[in-house]
C-alpha positions as protocol buffer text, in pm:
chain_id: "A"
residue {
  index: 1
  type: UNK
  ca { x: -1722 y: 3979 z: 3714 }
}
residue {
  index: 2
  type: UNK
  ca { x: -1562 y: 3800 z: 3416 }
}
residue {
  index: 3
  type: UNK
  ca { x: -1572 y: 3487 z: 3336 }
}
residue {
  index: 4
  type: UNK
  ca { x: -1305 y: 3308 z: 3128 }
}
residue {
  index: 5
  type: UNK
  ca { x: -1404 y: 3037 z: 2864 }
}
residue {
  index: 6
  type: UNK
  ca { x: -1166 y: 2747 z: 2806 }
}
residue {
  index: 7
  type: UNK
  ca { x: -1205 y: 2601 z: 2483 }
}
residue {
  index: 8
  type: UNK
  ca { x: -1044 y: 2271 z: 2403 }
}
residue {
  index: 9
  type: UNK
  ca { x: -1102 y: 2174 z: 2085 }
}
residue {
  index: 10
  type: UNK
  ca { x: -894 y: 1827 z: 2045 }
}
residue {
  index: 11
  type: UNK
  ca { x: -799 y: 1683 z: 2397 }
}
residue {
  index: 12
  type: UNK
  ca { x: -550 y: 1439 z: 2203 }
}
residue {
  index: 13
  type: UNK
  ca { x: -354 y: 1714 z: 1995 }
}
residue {
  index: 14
  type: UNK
  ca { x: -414 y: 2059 z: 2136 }
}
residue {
  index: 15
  type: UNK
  ca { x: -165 y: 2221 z: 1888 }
}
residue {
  index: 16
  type: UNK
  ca { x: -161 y: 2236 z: 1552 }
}
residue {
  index: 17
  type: UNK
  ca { x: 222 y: 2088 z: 1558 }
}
residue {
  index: 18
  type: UNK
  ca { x: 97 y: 1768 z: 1728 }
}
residue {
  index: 19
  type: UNK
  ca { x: -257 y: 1771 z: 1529 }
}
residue {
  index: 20
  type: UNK
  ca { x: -6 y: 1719 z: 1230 }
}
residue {
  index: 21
  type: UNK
  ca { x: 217 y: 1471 z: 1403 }
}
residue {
  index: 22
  type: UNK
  ca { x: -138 y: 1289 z: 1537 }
}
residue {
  index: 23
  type: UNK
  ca { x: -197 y: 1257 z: 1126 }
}
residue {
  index: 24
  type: UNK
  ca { x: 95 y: 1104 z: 1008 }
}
residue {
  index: 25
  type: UNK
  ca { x: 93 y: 864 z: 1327 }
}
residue {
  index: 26
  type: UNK
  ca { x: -229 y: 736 z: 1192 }
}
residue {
  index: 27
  type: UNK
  ca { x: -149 y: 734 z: 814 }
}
residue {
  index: 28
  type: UNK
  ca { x: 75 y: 458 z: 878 }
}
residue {
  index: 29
  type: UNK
  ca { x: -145 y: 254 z: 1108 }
}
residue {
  index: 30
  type: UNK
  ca { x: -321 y: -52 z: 931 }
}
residue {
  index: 31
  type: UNK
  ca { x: -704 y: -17 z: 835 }
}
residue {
  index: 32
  type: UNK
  ca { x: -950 y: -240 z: 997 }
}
residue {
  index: 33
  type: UNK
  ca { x: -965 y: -472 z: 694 }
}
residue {
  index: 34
  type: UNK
  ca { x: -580 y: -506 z: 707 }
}
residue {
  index: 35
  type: UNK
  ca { x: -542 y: -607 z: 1012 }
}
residue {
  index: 36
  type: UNK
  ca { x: -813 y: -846 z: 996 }
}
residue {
  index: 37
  type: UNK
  ca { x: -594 y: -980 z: 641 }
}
residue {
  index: 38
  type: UNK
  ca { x: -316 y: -1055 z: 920 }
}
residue {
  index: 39
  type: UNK
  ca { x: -509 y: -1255 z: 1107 }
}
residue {
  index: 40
  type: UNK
  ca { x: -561 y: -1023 z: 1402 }
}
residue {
  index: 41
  type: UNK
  ca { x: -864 y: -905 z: 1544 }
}
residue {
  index: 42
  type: UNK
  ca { x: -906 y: -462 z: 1516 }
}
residue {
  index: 43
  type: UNK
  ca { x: -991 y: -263 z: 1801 }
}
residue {
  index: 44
  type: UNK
  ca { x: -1353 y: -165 z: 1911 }
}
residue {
  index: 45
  type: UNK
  ca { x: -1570 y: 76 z: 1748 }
}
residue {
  index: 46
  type: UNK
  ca { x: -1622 y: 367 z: 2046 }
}
């Protein structure tokens, strides 16, 4: 009996197309030290 293996390697961009698009996305997001310049407070380390 075989068994098949199901390798995910990036739940949040399985493709390479969206792994790209996933990059840019977060290019243009403020750092944690710019946000905190604005006066906001950044999201929690996980």
């Amino acid at each position: 009996m075989k068994e098949e293996l199901k390798i995910t390697t990036n739940s949040m961009a399985p493709t390479e197309q969206e792994m790209i698009k996933l990059g840019e996305d977060m290019e243009k997001m403020d750092t944690n030290a710019e946000v905190i310049e604005k006066g906001l407070i950044p999201d929690p380390v996980q």
